[in-house]
C-alpha positions as CSV (number, residue, x, y, z in Angstrom):
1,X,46.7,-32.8,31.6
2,X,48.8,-34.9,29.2
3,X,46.9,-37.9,28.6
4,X,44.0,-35.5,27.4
5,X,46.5,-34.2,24.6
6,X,47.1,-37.9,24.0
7,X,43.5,-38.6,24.0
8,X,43.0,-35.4,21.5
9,X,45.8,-36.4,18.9
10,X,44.4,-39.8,19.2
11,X,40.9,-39.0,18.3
12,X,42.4,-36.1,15.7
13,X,44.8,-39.1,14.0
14,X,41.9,-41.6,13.9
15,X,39.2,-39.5,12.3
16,X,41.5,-37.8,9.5
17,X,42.9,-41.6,8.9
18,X,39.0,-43.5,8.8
19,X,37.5,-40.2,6.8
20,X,40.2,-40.5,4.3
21,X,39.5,-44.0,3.8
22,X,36.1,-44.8,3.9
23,X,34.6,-41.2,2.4
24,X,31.9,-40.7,5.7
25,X,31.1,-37.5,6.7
26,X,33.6,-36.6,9.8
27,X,30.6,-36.3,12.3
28,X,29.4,-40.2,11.5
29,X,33.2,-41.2,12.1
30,X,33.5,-39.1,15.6
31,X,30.1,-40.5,16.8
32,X,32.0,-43.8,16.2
33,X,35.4,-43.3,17.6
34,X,34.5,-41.5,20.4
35,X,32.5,-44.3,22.2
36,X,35.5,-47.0,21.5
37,X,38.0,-44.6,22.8
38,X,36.1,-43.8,25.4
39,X,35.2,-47.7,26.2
40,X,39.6,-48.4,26.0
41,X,39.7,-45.5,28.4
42,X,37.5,-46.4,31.1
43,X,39.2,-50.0,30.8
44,X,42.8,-48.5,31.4
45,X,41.5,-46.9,34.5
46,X,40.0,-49.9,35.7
47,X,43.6,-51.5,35.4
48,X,45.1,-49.2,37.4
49,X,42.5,-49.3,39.8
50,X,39.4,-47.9,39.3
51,X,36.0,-48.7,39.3
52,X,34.9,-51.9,36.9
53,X,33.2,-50.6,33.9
54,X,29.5,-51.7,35.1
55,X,29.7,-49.4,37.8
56,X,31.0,-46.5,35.5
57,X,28.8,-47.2,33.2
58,X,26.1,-47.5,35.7
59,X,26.9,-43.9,37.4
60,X,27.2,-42.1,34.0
61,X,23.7,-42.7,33.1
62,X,21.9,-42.4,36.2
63,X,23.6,-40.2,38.1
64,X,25.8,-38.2,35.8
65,X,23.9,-38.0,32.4
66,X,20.5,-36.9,34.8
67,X,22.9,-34.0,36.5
68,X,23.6,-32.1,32.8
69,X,19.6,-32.3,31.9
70,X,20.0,-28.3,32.0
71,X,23.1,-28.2,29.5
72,X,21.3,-30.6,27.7
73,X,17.7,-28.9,27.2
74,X,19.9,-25.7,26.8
75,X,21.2,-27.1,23.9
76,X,18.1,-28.5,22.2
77,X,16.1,-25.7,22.9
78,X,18.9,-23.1,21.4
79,X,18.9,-24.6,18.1
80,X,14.8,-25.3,17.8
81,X,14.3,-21.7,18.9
82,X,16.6,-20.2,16.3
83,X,15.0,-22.5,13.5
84,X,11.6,-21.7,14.5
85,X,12.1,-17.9,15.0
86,X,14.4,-17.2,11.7
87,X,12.2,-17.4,9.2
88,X,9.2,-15.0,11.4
89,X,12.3,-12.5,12.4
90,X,13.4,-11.2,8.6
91,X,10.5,-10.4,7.6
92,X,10.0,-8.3,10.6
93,X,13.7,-6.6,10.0
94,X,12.7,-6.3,6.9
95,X,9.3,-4.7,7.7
96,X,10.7,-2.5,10.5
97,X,12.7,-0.3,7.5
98,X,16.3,-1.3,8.5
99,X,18.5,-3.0,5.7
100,X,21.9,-4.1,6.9
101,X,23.1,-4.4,3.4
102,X,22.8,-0.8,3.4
103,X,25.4,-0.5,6.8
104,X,29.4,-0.2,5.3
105,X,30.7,-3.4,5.0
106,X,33.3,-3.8,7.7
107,X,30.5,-2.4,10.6
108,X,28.6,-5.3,8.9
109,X,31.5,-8.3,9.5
110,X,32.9,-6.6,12.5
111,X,29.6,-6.5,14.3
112,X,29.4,-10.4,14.1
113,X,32.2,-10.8,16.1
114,X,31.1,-8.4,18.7
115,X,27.3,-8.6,18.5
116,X,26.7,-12.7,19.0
117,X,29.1,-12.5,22.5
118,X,27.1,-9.9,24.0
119,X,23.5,-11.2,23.1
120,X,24.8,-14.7,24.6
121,X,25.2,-12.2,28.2
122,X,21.5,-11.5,27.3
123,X,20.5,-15.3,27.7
124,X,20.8,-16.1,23.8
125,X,23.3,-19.4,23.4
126,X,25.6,-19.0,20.2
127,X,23.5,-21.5,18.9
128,X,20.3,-19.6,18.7
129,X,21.7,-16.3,18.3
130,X,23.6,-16.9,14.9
131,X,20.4,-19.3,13.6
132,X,18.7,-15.8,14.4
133,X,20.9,-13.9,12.5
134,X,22.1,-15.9,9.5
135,X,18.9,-15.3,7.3
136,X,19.9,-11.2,7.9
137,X,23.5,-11.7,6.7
138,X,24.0,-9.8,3.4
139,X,25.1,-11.6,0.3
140,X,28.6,-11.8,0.3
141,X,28.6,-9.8,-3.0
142,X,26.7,-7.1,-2.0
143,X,29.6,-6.7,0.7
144,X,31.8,-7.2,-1.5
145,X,33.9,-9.7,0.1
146,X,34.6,-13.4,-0.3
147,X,31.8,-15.4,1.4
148,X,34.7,-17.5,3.7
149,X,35.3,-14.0,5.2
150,X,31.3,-13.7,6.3
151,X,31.8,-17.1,7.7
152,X,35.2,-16.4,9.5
153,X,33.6,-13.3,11.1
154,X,30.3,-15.5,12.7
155,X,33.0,-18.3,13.8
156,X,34.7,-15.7,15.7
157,X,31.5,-14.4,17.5
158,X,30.2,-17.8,18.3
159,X,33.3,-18.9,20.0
160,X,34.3,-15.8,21.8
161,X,30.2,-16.4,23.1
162,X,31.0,-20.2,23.3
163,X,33.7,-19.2,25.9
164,X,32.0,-15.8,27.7
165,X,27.7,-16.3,27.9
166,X,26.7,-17.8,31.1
167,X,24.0,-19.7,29.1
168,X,26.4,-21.6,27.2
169,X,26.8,-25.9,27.6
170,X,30.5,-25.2,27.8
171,X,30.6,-22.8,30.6
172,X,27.6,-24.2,32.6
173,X,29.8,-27.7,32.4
174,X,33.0,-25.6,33.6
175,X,31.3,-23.9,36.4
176,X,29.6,-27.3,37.6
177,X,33.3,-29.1,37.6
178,X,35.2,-26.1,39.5
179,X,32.4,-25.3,41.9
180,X,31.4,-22.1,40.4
181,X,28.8,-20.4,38.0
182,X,29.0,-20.0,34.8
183,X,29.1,-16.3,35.1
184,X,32.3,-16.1,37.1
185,X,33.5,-18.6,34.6
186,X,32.9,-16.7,31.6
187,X,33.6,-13.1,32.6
188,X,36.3,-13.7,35.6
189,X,38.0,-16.3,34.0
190,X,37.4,-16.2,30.2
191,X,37.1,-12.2,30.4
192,X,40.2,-10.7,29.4
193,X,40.8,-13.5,27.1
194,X,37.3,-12.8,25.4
195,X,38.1,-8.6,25.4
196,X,41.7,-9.0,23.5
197,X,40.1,-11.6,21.0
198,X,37.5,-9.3,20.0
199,X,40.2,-6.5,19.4
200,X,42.8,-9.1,17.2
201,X,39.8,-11.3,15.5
202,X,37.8,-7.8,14.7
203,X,41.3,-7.0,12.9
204,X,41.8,-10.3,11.1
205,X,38.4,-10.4,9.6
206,X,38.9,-6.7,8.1
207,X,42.5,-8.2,7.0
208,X,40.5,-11.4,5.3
209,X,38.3,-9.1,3.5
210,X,40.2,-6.1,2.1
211,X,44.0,-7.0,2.0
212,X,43.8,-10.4,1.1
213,X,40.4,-9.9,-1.1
């Protein structure tokens, strides 16, 4: 697995380095690093042997790109769902009598952590369940925290889904490479990693927004 950390501090090194000189946005500089490196990579291998790049190539966008059309659509859909459904969802909370700024505080940031993991084993992607639940989120004032502590506590929910939901690009990929599903990858594998992250990242957003507030 060491030329993947060499890959990763590459690609780190090279972004920080381009972003720092030209002022682009870090997305626009990945989107162009990625394919070069990825080009130099593909190259090596054929040096040591593999396949010529036309071939590669070739089998990447006919037979392998065609293979991840279901992480793919997952993806797309997830995030056009959530923007759809957001705005016709608050009012309906809002409607239906319950206020979360009303909830204490630390049930309100705790409950991000826990809340977006389990709706992903309920077929919503991180994606689409924090695009859902963002326009609920309370003001960061009337919590009475620092708004970097609201957005610490939905980071930690969408990874630890990220890593657990069977619906997720990231485990569907997984399970397709190790001959699995994504289920057994995300609860057999990823579970008892998920269950003591919910414990210490539950813990550290309370810490972020009371002891260090």
């Amino acid at each position: 697995m060491s030329p993947l950390l060499v890959l990763l501090g590459l690609l780190g090194v090279s972004v920080l380095i381009l972003q720092s000189l030209t002022g682009l946005r870090i997305i626009a500089i990945v989107l162009l690093v990625v394919p070069l490196m990825a080009t130099c990579w593909v190259l090596l291998q054929k040096r040591g042997g593999g396949a010529p790049l036309r071939s590669r190539a070739a089998d990447f966008v006919f037979r392998e790109l065609p293979a991840y059309r279901g992480e793919v659509t997952l993806l797309m859909m997830a995030g056009f769902i959530g923007t759809v459904g957001a705005p016709l969802l608050a009012p309906l909370v809002k409607a239906s009598g319950f206020h979360p700024e009303d909830l204490p505080p630390a049930l309100v940031l705790v409950s991000f952590v826990w809340i977006i993991p389990l709706l992903g084993q309920l077929g919503m992607n991180p994606i689409l369940a924090v695009t859902l639940i963002a326009p609920l989120v309370p003001h960061a004032d009337q919590l009475g925290v620092p708004p970097e502590v609201i957005v610490v506590a939905i980071t930690a929910g969408w990874a630890l889904g990220g890593v657990s939901s069977p619906f997720t690009a990231t485990t569907l990929l997984i399970g397709s490479f190790g001959n699995v599903s994504a289920r057994h990858v995300g609860l057999r594998w990823n579970g008892g990693y998920m269950l003591c992250l919910l414990i210490l990242l539950s813990a550290w957003v309370l810490i972020l927004g009371y002891l260090f507030n």
